[in-house]
C-alpha positions in Angstrom: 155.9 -30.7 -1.3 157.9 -30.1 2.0 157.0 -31.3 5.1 157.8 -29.1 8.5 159.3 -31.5 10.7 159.8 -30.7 14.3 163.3 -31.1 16.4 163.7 -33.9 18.8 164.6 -33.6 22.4 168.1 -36.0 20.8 169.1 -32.8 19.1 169.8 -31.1 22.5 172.0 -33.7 24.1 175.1 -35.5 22.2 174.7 -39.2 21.9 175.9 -40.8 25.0 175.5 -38.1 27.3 173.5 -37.3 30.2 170.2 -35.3 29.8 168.9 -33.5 33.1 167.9 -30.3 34.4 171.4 -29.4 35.1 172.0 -29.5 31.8 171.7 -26.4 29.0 169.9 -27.5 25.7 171.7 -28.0 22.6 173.8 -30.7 21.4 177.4 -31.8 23.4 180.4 -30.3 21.8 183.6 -32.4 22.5 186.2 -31.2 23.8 188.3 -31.1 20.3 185.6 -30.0 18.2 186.1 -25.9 17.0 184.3 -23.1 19.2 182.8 -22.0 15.6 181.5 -25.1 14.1 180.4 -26.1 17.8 178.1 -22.9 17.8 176.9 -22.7 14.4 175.7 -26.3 14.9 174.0 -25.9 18.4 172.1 -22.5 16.3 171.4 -24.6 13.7 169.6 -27.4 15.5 167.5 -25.1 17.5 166.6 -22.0 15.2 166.3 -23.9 11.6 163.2 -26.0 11.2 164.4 -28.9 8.7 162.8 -29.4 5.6 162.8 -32.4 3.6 161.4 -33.0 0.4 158.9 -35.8 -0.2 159.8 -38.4 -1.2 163.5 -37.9 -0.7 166.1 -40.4 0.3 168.7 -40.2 2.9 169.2 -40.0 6.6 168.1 -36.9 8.2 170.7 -34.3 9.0 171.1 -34.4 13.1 171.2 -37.9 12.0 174.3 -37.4 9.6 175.1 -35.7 13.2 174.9 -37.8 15.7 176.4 -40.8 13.6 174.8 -44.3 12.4 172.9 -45.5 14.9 172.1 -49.5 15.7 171.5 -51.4 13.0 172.2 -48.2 10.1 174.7 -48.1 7.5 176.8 -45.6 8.4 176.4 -42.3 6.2 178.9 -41.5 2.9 181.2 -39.1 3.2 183.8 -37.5 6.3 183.8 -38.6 9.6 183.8 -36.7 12.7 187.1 -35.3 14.1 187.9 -37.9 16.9 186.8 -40.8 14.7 188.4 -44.2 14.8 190.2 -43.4 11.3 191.7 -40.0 12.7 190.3 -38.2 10.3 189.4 -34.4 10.5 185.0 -33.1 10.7 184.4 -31.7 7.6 182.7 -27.7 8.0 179.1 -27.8 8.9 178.4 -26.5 5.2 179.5 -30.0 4.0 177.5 -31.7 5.6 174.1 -30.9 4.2 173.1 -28.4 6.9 171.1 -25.4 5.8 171.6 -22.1 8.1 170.3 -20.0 5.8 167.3 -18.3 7.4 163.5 -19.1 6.5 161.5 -17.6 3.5 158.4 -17.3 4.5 157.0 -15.3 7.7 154.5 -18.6 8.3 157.5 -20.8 8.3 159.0 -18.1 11.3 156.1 -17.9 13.0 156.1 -22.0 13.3 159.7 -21.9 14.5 159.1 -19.4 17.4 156.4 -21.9 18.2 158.7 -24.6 18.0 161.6 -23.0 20.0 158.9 -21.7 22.8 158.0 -25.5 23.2 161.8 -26.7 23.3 163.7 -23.8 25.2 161.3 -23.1 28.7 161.4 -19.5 29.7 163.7 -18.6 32.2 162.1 -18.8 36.1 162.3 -15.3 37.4 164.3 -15.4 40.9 161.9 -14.4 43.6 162.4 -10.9 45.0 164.2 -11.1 48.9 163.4 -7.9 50.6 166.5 -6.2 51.6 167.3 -6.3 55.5 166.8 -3.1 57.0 170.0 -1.2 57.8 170.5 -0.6 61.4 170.9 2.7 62.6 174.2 3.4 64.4 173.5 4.9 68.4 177.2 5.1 68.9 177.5 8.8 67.9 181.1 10.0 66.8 180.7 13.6 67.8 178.6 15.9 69.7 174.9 16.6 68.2 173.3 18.5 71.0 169.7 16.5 71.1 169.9 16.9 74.8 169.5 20.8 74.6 165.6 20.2 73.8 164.7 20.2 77.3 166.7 23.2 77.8 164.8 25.3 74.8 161.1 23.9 76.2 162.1 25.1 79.4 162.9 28.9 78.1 159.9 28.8 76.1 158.0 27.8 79.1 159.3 30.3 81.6 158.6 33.3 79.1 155.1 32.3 78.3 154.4 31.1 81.9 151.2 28.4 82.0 148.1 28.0 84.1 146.4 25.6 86.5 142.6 26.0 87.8 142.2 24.5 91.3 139.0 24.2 93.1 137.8 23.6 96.2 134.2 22.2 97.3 133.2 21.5 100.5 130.9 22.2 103.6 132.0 26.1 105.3 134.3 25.9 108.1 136.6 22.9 106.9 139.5 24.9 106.2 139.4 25.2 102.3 141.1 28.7 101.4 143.3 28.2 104.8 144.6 24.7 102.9 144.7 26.1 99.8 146.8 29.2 101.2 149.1 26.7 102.8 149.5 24.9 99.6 151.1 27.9 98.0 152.2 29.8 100.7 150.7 32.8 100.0 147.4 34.7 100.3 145.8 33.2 97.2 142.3 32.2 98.5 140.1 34.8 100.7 138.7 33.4 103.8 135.4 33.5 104.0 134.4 35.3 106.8 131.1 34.9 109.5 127.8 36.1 108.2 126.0 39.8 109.7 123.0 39.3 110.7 122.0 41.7 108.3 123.3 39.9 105.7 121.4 36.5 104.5 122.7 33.3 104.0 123.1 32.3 100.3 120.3 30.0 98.7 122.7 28.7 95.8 126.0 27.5 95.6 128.0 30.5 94.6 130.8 30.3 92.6 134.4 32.7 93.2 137.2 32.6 91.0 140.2 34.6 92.6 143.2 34.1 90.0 146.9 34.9 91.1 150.2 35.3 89.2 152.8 33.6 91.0 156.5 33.5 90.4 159.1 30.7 91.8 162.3 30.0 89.9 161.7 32.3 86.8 158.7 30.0 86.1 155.5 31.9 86.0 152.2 30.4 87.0 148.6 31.9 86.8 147.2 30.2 89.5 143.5 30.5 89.8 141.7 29.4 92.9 137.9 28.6 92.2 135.5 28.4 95.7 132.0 27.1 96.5 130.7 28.8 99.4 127.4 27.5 100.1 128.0 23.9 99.0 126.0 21.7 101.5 124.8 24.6 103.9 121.6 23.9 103.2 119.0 22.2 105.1 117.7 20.4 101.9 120.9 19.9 99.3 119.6 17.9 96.6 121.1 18.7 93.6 123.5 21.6 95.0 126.0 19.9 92.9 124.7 21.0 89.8 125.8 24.8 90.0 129.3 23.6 90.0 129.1 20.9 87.4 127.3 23.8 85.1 130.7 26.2 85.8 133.1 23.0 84.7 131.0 22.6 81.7 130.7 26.2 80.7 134.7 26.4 81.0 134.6 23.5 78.3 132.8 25.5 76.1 134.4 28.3 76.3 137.6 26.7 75.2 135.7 24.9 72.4 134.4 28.1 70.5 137.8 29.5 70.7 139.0 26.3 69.2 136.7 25.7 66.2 136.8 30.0 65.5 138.5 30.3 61.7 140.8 32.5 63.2 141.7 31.6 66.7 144.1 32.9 68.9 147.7 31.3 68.7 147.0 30.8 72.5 143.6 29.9 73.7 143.2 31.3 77.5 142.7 28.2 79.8 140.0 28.8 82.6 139.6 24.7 82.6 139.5 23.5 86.4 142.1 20.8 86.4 141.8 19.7 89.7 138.8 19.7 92.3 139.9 19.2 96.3 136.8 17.5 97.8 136.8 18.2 101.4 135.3 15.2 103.5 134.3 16.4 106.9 136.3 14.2 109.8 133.4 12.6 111.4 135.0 9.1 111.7 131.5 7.6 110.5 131.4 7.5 106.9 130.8 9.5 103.8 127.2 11.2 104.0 125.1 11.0 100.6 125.8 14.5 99.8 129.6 14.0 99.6 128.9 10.1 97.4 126.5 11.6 95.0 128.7 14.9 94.4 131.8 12.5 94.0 129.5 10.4 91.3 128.8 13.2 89.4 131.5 15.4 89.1 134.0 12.5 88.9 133.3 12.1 85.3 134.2 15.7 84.1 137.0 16.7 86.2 139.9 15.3 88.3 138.5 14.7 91.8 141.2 14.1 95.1 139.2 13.7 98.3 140.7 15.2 101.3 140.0 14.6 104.8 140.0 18.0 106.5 140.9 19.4 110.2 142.6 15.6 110.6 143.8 17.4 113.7 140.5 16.4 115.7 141.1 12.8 115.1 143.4 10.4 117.0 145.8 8.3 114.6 143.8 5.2 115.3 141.1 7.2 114.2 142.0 8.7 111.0 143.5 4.9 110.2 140.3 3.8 110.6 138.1 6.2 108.5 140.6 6.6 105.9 140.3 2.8 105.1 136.4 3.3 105.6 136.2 5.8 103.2 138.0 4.1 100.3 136.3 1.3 101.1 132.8 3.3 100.4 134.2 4.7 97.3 134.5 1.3 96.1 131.3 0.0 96.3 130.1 2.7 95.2 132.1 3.0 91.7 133.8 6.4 92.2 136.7 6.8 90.8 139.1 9.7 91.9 142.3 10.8 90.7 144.8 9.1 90.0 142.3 6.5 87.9 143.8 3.3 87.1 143.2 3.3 83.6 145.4 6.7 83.0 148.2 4.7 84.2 150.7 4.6 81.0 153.6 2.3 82.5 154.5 0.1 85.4 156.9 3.0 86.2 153.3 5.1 86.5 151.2 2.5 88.3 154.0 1.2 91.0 153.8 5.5 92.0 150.4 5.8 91.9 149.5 2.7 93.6 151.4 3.9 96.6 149.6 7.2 95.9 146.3 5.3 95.7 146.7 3.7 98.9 147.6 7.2 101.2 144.4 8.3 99.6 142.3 10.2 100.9 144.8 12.6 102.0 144.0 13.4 105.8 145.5 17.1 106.0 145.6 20.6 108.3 146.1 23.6 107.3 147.9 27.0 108.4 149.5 30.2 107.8 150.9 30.9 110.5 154.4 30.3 111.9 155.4 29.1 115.3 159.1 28.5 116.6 159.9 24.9 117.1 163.2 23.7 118.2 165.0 26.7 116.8 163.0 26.7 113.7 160.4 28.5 111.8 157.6 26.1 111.2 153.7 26.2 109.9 151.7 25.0 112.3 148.2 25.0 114.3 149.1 26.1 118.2 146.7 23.4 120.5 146.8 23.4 124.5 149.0 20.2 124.3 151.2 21.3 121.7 152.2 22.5 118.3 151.1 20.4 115.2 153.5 20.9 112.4 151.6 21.0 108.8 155.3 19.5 107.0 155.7 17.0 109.7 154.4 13.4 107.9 153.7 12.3 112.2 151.4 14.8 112.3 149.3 14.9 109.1 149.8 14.6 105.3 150.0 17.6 103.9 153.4 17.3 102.7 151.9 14.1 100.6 149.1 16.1 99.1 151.7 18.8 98.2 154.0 16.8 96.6 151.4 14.9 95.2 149.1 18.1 93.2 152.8 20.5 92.4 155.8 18.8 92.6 154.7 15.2 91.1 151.5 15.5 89.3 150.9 18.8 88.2 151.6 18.4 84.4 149.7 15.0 83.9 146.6 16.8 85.9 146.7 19.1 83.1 147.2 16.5 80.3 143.9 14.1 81.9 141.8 17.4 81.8 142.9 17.9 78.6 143.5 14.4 76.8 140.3 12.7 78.9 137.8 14.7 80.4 137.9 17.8 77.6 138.1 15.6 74.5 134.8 13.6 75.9 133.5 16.8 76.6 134.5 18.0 72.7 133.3 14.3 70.9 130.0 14.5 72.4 129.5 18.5 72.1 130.2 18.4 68.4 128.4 15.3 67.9 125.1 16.8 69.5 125.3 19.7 66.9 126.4 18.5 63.9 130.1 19.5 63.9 130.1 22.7 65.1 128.3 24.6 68.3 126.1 26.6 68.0 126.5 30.3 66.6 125.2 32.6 69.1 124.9 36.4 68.8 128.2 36.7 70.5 130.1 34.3 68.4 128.6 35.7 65.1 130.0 38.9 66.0 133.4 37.7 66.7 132.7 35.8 63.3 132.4 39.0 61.1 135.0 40.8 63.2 137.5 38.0 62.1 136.6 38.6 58.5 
């Protein structure tokens, strides 16, 4: 009968010796003691479950190892090397130490047991995320990143783009004069007195004149939209609605072409991105007409209220309405263009504060030159002078110029696209289920695609 008998925590330090977590299990070799009999007792003591037979005599082996202890006659045969008597250790075989390996796959079984107890797995090291590798601006050599701007301004002076301005307000206020002035050419038709044969509209009419101008190499399609008949009437509720039917039907018009299977590589753009409201220079204040239009056309398309014929006002004056007129905007929750909210940066709100502060823009309008001081000028001839349409002392068209081409253009383009055309889109294809709907028109184009 043989009795398993399981190794102590002595076997893994020498006698004498410190035990710790710093330490690795096993018993202490000494510094004279052979590398070989060193290992084969360190395996020994950890991989060999002892046996001992009942009833037998003798000390145990690790104690034949580890030496008499208090009180213990000290074991027959060799000492240790390094014992008092000088004597050499006898080999490991001599000692009674079996390394032979176990017979039975029970008795293996039991000594992985054993070992898992005595040797604790190894603690996996946690994972540190590498640091990410900066990149390196300092470029050794020439890459030519900055010719993008170059190859987007080739691509846009061969395909040209287009801009949709209109103009709404009372007849007589100068529209297609201003918006000839703008451009400097004859790209609005003035609208001229009525025959008395002919009758006076009942609607608000709507003219698109479009215009393919050329400055630089850069093409433009300019198209000019006007509302002749817009407040004429003696009753104009709800005039605005004509005009807020043409802006929507432009939205559509884009959208089918957008959601068609096969759509043109470039959708034509008949979008109005910008609406001049012209404000009548009364010096009072806004009449309802002009705050309801402004409320409901503010929403679908960029609105910038001008202050026509500014020329009839003193500068006292057209200080004083200018401030009266924002202030009635405000109260009544109009917002024009530039809208705060657009604003991307402080770069952006620092320029369109200033912007939002000149606003509304109090403006004349004329194509016709006059010499002044030697110079070619546009101007308005008056009995006491000349006013000059560039001049800032005189009025602020140069302002609104700058402000709709030179500074603004692109972004009015981007809002009609980004804000008011994308609301117009979400709540379009919302409505119907995903998709407008197929008309006979569109089914043909449908099976003409296919």
């Amino acid at each position: 009968m043989e009795e398993e008998i399981a190794l102590p925590r002595s076997c893994l330090s020498a006698p004498g010796s410190p035990s710790g977590p710093g330490r690795s299990p096993g018993p202490a070799r000494r510094r004279d003691m052979p590398l070989a009999v060193a290992a084969r007792t360190k395996r020994s003591c950890l991989s060999v479950t002892l046996r001992r037979a009942a009833g037998g005599g003798g000390p145990l082996p690790w104690e034949r190892l580890r030496g008499p202890g208090p009180g213990t006659p000290a074991a027959e045969g060799p000492q240790r090397h390094g014992s008092s008597d000088g004597t050499e250790a006898a080999p490991v075989a001599k000692m009674g130490v079996s390394c032979a390996p176990p017979r039975s796959g029970s008795v293996e079984g039991k000594n992985e047991a054993a070992m898992s107890e005595l040797v604790p797995e190894p603690r996996q090291k946690p994972v540190v995320p590498m640091k990410p590798v900066g990149i390196n601006t300092s470029l050794l050599g020439y890459i030519g990143i900055d010719t993008i701007i170059e190859q987007m301004r080739k691509k846009t002076m061969k395909t040209g783009f287009d801009f949709n301005i209109m103009v709404v307000g009372q007849s007589g206020l100068g529209k297609s004069t201003l918006v000839n002035t703008l451009f400097k050419s004859q790209v609005s038709r003035k609208s001229s007195g009525w025959n008395r044969e002919e009758k006076i509209p009942k609607t608000v009419e709507i003219k698109a004149i479009g215009h393919v101008i050329e400055e630089g190499g850069v093409k433009m399609k300019l198209t000019v939209i006007d509302t002749p008949g817009f407040g004429d009437q003696i009753n104009n509720e709800n005039c605005w609605e004509p005009i807020e039917k043409y802006i929507n039907e432009q939205y559509e018009k884009f959208l089918k072409e957008e959601v068609n299977i096969a759509r043109k590589k470039r959708i034509p753009d008949t979008r109005v991105h910008c609406c001049l409201y012209f404000i009548s220079p009364t010096g009072h204040s806004l009449r309802p007409l002009d705050l309801e239009f402004m409320k409901h056309l503010s929403k679908v398309v960029n609105i910038i209220p001008v202050i026509a014929k500014a020329d009839t006002m003193t500068l006292e004056e057209k200080t004083e309405f200018k401030q009266r007129v924002r202030k009635e905007l405000e109260v009544n929750g109009i917002e024009f263009y530039p809208q705060k909210e657009f604003d991307e940066d402080l770069e952006d709100k620092t320029e369109n504060d200033k912007i939002r502060e000149s606003m509304p823009f109090a403006v004349v309008g004329s194509d016709k030159e006059y010499q002044v001081n030697g110079k070619r000028v546009l101007g308005r001839k008056t009995p006491w002078g000349i006013i000059e349409v560039e001049n800032l002392n005189h009025c602020e068209f140069a302002l609104l110029r700058d402000f709709v081409i030179r500074t603004h253009l692109q972004d009015l383009k981007e809002v009609t696209h980004n804000i008011h055309y994308e609301t117009y889109r979400a709540k379009r294809l919302n409505d119907n289920g995903g998709l407008p709907p197929m008309t006979v028109e569109t089914e043909e184009n449908h099976e003409s695609n296919l």
